[in-house]
C-alpha positions in Angstrom: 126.8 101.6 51.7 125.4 105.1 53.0 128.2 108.1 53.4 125.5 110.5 53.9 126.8 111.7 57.6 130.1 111.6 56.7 133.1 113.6 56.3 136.6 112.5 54.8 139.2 114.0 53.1 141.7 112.6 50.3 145.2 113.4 49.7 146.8 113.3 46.2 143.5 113.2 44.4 143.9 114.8 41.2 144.2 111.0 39.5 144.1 107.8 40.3 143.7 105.6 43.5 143.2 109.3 45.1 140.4 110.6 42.1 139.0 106.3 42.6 138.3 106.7 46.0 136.9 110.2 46.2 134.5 109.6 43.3 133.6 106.8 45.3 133.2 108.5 48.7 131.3 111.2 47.0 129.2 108.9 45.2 128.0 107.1 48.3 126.8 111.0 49.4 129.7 112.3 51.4 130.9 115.4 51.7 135.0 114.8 50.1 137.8 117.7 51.2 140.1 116.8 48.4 144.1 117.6 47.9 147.2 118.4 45.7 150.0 120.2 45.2 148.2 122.4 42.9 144.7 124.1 41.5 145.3 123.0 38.6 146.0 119.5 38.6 142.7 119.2 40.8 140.3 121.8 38.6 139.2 119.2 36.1 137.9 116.6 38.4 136.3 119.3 41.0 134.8 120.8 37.8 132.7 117.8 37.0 131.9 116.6 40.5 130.8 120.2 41.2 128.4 119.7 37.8 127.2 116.9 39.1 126.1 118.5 42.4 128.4 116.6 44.8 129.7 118.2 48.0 133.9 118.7 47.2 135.6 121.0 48.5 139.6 121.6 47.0 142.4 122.2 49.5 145.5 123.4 48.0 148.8 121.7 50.1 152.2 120.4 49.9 152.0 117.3 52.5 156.0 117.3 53.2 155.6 121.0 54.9 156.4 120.4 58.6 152.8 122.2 59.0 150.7 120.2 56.6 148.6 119.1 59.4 147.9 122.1 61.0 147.3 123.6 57.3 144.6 120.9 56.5 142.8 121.4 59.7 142.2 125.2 59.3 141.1 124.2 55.7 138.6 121.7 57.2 137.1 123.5 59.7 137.0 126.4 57.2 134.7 124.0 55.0 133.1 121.0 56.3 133.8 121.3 60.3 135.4 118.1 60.5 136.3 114.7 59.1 135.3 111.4 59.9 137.6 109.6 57.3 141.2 110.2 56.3 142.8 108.4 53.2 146.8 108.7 52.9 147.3 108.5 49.5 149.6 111.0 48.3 152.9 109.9 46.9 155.2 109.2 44.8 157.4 106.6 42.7 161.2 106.2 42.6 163.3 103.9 40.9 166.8 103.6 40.6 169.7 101.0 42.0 170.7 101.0 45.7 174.0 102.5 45.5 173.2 104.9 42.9 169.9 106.1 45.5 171.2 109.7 46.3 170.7 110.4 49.8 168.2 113.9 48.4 165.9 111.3 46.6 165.7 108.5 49.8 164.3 111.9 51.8 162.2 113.1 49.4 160.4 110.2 48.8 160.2 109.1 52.5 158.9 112.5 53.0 156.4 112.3 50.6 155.3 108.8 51.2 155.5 108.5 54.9 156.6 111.7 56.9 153.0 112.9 55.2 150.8 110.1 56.3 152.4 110.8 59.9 152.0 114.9 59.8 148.3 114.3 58.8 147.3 111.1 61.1 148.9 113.1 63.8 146.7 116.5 63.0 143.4 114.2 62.8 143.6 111.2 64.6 143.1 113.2 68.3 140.4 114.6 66.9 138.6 112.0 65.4 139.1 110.1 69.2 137.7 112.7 70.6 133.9 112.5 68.8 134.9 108.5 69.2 134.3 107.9 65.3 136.8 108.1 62.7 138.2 105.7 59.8 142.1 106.4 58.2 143.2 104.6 55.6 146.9 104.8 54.5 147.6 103.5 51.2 151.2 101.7 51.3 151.4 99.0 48.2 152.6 95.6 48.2 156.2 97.1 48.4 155.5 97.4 51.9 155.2 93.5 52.2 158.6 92.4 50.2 161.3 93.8 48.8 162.3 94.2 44.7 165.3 95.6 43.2 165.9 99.3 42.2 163.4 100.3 44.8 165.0 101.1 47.7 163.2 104.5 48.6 160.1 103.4 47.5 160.3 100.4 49.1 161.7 101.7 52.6 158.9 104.5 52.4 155.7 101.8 52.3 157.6 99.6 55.0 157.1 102.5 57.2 153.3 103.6 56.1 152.5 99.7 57.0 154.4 100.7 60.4 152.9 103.9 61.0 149.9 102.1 60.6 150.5 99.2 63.0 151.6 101.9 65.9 148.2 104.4 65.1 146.2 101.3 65.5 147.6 100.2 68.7 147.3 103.7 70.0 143.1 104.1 68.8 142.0 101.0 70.3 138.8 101.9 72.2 138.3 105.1 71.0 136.2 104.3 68.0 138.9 104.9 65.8 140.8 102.7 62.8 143.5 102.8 61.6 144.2 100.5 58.5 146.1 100.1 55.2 145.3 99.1 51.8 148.7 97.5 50.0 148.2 97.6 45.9 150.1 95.7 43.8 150.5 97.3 40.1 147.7 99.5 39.6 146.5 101.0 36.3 147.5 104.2 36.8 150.1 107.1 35.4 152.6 106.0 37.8 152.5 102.4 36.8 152.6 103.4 32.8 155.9 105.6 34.2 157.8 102.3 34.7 157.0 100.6 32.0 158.0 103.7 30.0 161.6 103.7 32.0 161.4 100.0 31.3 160.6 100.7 27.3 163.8 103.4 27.4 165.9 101.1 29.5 165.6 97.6 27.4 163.9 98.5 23.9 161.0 96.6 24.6 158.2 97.5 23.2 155.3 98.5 26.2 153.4 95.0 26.0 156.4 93.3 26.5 157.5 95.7 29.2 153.8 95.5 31.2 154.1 91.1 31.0 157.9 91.8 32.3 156.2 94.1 35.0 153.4 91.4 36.0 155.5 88.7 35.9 157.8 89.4 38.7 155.1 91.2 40.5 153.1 87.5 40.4 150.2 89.6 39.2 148.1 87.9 36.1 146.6 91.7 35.1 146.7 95.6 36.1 144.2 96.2 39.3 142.1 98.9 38.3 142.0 102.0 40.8 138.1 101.2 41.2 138.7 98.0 42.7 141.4 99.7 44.9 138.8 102.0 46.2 135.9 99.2 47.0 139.1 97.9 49.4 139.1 101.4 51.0 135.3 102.1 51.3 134.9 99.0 53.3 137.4 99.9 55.7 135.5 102.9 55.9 132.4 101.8 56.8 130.8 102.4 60.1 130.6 98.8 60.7 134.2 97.9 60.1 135.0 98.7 63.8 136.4 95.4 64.4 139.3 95.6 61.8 142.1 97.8 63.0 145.8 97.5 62.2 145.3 95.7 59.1 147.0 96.0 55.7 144.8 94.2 53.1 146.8 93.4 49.7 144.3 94.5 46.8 146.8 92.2 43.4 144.7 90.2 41.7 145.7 87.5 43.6 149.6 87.6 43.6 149.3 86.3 47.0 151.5 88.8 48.6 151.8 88.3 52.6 
């Protein structure tokens, strides 16, 4: 697959799914606006792309500003003109019981997870109609699918990424526009080693025994790398995935997830 014409830009990636996909995108020739909350946590991976010649431009913003959109467009059209593909991926991971969830960590969370992806979708998705192309992909998680203990904000915040998916979807029909999500199960990333190191605080268990606890009730047999994540996204991507729209597609290894 060819990126060559395109534009996109990634939130949240200084690591992970985010850094996955953009090496990906950037790999495949596109031009990659990418996003944090900080210089610094991008610098090192815009170093090296930018050694390796590849067209990256870093945006600094905090997506939970009321004017994130409006903020990322003037940093697009102050770079590469315009983007052709969004990826929601910014976010971040809470755990704690239901009724000790403090009403301060339910918003920030939701606000990071899902008030973002709608702030950005909304800035872009008009104007992506309007040159009838564009591609956004919003990555929930298998959270947004089912429900699991002592993830109430987390959980709650996915649900309505997979919904603000469902409703952009219904809105871009016929304009060339798709709007899809990508739902990851436990993913070999800093936030996944996070639980199992609240899990190896909470329990004693050593960090093997903490990852099988993890996989275990997740269904999951292994980690999914951020790679494989990322081939999920870049199909969705692709200028000839105009016929899928609306669609979460569960990247676990084969937990089977719904």
């Amino acid at each position: 697959m060819s990126f060559t014409s395109r534009t996109a830009l990634v939130t949240g990636a200084s690591r992970g799914i985010g850094c996955a996909v953009a090496q990906a995108l950037l790999d495949q020739g596109a031009r990659v606006v990418v996003t944090a909350r900080s210089l610094e946590s991008l610098q090192p991976k815009v170093s090296g792309w930018v050694s390796d010649k590849l067209s990256v431009y870093p945006v600094v913003c905090e997506l939970t500003d009321p004017t994130a959109g409006e903020q990322l467009i003037s940093a697009v059209e102050a770079t590469v003109g315009h983007i052709d593909i969004l990826i929601n991926n910014a976010g971040v991971g809470h755990a704690s019981p239901f009724a000790r969830t403090t009403l301060e960590a339910y918003e920030q969370v939701m606000a990071a997870n899902a008030t973002s992806v709608f702030l950005t979708t909304r800035a872009f998705m008009p104007r992506m109609a309007k040159r009838g192309f564009g591609r956004i992909v919003n990555i929930a998680s298998t959270a947004a699918k089912t429900g699991a203990a002592y993830t109430a904000a987390y959980t709650a915040s996915k649900h309505a990424v997979l919904g603000l998916t469902r409703v952009a979807a219904a809105e871009s029909v016929g304009t060339g526009v798709t709007v899809n999500a990508v739902c990851p199960g436990f993913v070999d990333t800093a936030m996944t080693q996070q639980t199992i190191s609240r899990i190896v605080a909470k329990t004693g268990r050593t960090s093997d025994d903490a990852l099988a606890a993890v996989l275990q009730a997740s269904g999951q047999q292994r980690l999914v790398s951020t790679s494989e994540v990322a081939h999920a996204v870049m199909g969705l991507c692709h200028p000839n995935a105009s016929a899928t729209n609306g669609q979460s597609v569960v990247v676990d290894g084969g937990a089977l997830h719904s």
